[in-house]
C-alpha positions as CSV (number, residue, x, y, z in Angstrom):
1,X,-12.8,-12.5,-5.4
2,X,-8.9,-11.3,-4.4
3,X,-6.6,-13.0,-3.3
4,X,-3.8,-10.7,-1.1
5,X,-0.5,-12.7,0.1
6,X,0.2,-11.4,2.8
7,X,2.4,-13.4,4.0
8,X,4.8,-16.0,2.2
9,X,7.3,-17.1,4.2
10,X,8.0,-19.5,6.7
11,X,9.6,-20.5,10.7
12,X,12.7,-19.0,9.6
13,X,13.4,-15.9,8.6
14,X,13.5,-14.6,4.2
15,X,14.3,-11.1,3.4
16,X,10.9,-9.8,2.4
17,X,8.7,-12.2,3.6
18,X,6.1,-12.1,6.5
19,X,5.0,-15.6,8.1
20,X,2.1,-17.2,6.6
21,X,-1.1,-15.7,5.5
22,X,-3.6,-15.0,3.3
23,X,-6.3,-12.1,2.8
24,X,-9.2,-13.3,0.7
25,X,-11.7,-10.5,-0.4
26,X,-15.4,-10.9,-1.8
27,X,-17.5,-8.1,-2.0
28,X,-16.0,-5.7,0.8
29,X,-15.7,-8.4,2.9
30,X,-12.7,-9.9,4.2
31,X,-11.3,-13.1,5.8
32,X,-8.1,-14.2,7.2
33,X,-6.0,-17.6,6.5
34,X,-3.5,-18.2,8.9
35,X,-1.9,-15.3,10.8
36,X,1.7,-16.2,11.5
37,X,4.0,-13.5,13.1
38,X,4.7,-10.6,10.7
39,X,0.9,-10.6,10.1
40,X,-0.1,-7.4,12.3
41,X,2.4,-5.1,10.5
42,X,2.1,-6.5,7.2
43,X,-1.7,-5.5,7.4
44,X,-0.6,-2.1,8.6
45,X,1.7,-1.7,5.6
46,X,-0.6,-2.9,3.6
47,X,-3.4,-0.2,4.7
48,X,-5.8,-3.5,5.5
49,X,-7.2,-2.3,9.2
50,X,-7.5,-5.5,11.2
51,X,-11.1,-4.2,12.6
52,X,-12.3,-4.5,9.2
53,X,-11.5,-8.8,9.3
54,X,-14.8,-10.5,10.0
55,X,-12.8,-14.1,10.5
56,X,-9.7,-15.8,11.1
57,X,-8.8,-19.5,9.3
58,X,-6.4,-21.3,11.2
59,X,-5.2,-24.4,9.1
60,X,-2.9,-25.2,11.9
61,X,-1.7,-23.9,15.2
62,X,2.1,-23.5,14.6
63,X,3.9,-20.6,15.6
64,X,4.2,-19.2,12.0
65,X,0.4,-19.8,11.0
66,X,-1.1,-18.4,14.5
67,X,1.4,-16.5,16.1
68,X,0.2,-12.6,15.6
69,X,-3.9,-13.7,16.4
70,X,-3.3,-12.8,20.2
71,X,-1.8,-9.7,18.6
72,X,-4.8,-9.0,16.1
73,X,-7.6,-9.6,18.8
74,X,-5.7,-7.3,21.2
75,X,-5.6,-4.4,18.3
76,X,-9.1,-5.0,17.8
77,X,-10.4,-4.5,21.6
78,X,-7.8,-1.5,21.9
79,X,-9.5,-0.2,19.0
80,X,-13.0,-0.5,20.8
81,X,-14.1,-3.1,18.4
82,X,-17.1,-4.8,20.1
83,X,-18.0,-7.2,17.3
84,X,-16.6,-10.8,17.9
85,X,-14.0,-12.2,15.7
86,X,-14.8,-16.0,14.2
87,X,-12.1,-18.2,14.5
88,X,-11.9,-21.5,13.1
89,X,-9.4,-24.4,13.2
90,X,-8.9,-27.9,13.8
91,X,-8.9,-29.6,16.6
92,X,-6.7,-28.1,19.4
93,X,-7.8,-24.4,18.4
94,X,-9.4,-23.8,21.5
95,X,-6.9,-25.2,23.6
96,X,-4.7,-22.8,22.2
97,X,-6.4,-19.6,22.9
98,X,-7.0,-20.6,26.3
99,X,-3.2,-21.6,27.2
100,X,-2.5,-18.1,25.6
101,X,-5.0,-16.7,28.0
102,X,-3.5,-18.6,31.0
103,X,0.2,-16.6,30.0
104,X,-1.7,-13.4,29.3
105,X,-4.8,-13.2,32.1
106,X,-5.0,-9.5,32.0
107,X,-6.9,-10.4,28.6
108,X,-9.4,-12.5,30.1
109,X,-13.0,-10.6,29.4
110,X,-11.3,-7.9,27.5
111,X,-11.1,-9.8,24.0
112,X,-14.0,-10.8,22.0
113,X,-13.7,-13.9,19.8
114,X,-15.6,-17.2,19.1
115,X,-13.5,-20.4,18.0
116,X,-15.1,-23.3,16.0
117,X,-13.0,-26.7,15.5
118,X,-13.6,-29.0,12.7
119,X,-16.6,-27.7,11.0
120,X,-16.4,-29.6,7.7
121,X,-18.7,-27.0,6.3
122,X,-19.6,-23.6,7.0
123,X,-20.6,-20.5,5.8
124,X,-18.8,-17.3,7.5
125,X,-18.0,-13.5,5.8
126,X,-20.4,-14.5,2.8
127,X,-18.0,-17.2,2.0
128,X,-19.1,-20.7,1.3
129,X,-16.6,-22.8,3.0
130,X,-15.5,-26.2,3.0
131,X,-12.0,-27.7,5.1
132,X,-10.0,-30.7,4.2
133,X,-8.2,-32.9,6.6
134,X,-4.6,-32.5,5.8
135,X,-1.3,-34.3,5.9
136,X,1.0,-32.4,8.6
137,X,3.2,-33.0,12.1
138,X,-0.3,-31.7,13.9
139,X,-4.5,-31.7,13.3
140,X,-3.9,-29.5,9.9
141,X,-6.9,-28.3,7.4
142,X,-6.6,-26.8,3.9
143,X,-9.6,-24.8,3.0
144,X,-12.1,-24.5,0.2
145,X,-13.6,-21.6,-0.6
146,X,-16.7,-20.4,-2.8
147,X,-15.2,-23.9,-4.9
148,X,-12.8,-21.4,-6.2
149,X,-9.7,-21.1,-4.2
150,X,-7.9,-23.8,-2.7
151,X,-5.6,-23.3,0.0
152,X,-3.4,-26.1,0.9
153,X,-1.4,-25.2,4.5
154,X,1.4,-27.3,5.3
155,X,1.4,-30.8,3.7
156,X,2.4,-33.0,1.5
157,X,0.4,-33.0,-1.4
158,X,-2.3,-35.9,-2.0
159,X,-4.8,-36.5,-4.1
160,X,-7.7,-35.7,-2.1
161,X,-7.1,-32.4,-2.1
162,X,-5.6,-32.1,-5.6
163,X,-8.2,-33.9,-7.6
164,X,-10.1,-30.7,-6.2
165,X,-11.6,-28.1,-9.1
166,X,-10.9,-24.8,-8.6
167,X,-9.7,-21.9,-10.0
168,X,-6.6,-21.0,-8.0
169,X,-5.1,-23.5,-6.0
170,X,-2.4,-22.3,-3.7
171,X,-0.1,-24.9,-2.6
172,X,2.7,-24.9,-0.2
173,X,6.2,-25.9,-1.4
174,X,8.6,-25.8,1.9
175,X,11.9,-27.8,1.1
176,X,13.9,-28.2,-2.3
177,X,15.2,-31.0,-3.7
178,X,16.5,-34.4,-2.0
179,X,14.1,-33.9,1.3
180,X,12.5,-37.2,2.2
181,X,8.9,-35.4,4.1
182,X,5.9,-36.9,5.0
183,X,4.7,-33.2,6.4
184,X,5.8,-30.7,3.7
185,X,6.0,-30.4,0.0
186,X,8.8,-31.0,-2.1
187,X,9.4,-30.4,-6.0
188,X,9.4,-34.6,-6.9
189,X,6.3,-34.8,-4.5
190,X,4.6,-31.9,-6.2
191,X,5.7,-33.2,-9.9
192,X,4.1,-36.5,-9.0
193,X,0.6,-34.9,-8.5
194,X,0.7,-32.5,-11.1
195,X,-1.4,-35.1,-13.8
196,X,-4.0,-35.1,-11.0
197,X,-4.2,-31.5,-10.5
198,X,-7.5,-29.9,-11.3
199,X,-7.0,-26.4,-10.2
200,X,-6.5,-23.9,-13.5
201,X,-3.5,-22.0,-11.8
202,X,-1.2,-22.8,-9.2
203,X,0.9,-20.6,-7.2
204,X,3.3,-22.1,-4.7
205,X,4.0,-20.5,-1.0
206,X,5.6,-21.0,2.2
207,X,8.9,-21.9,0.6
208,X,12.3,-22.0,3.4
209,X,15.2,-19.7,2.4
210,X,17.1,-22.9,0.6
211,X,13.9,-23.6,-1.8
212,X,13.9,-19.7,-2.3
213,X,17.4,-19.6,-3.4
214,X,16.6,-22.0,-6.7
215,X,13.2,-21.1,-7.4
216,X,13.8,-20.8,-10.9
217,X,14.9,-24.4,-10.9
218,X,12.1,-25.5,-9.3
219,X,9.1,-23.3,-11.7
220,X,11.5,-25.1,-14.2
221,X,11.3,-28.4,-12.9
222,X,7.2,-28.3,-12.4
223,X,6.5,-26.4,-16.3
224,X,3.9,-28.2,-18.0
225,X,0.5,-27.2,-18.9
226,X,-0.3,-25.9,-15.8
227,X,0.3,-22.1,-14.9
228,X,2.5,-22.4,-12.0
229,X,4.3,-19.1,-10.2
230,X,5.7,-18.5,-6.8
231,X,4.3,-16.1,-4.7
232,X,5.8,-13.2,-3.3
233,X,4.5,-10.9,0.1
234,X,1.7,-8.0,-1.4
235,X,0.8,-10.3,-5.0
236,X,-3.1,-9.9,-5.7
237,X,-4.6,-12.8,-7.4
238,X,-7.7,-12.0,-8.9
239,X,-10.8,-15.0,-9.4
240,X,-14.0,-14.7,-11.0
């Protein structure tokens, strides 16, 4: 399995970085998580064609987790794609695409696409998945896949989903020290969990320009036993 960040960054802009997402590979096969803005021409840059993604995880629908998917499903039609993109989020997934399709009518009939809310469990893309009610300012999910990668979305971290073996568990880590967040992760909130943490390697992501700026103080901070490593936009993680 490979892992492609393809995005790392966040609601406000980092040199380098692309909003949120995730490319996770398995055989040929490929499969989206979260496709914030940036998305559509990191793929391109990349050389990943967007007809070639068989499904789209949302693990929330905030601007910088969902805001290139009206962009990716509109390449795909332009492109004479017939074959329906699978989209799946929590709750308030469907609402979105249809408020999208209320600003942008001309789309209606024009873009294929099926959306699935709060499946705890589903296969999609030869992928064995399973979501996990998260901690977040909205209906959020991290997601599970093949019990092997672990992908957090925005949260605070909690046991539930850190008690969870796997080989690669990647975690957000938005703020940097002294933020009091019930939504987002912080280096004491992250430190607090790592004796719980099951996962054999961690990498952090979706970290704001002021967590950026120190993030040797915070791999510092969080150095145990634990491989731990901040990822950048185009890093390949590779799981057996």
């Amino acid at each position: 399995m490979r892992v492609l960040a393809v995005g790392t960054g966040t609601a406000v802009p980092a040199e380098g970085r692309s909003q949120s997402c995730l490319m996770v590979e398995k055989e040929g096969r490929k499969i989206l998580v979260d496709v914030g803005m940036g998305t559509l021409l990191r793929l391109n840059q990349l050389n990943i064609d967007p007809d070639k993604i068989e499904a789209i995880l949302l693990t929330h629908n905030h601007l910088d987790h969902n805001g290139d998917l009206l962009g990716i499903l509109k390449a795909r039609w332009l492109n004479g794609l017939a074959e329906e993109l699978k989209i799946f989020g929590p709750s308030g997934t469907k609402y979105h695409l249809e408020s999208l399709l209320e600003a942008y009518p001309y789309l209606r009939k024009k873009l294929r696409f099926d959306v699935y809310e709060n499946l705890r469990e589903f296969e999609v893309a030869g992928f064995r998945v399973r979501s996990i009610p998260t901690f977040h300012s909205i209906k959020s999910n991290g997601y599970l896949l093949d019990e092997k990668v672990l992908i957090s979305g925005d949260t605070r971290p909690f046991r539930e989903l850190i008690e969870i073996e796997c080989d690669l568990l990647i975690h957000e880590l938005s703020l940097p020290f002294g933020y009091e967040t019930q939504d987002h992760t912080t280096p004491e909130s992250l430190k607090e969990m790592l004796e719980f943490i099951k996962a054999k390697k961690i990498v952090l992501t979706h970290l704001y320009p002021q967590a950026l700026e120190i993030r040797d103080d915070i791999l510092s901070f969080l150095s145990g036993e634990i491989e731990i490593s901040i990822a950048d936009d185009g890093d390949v993680f590779m799981v057996r």
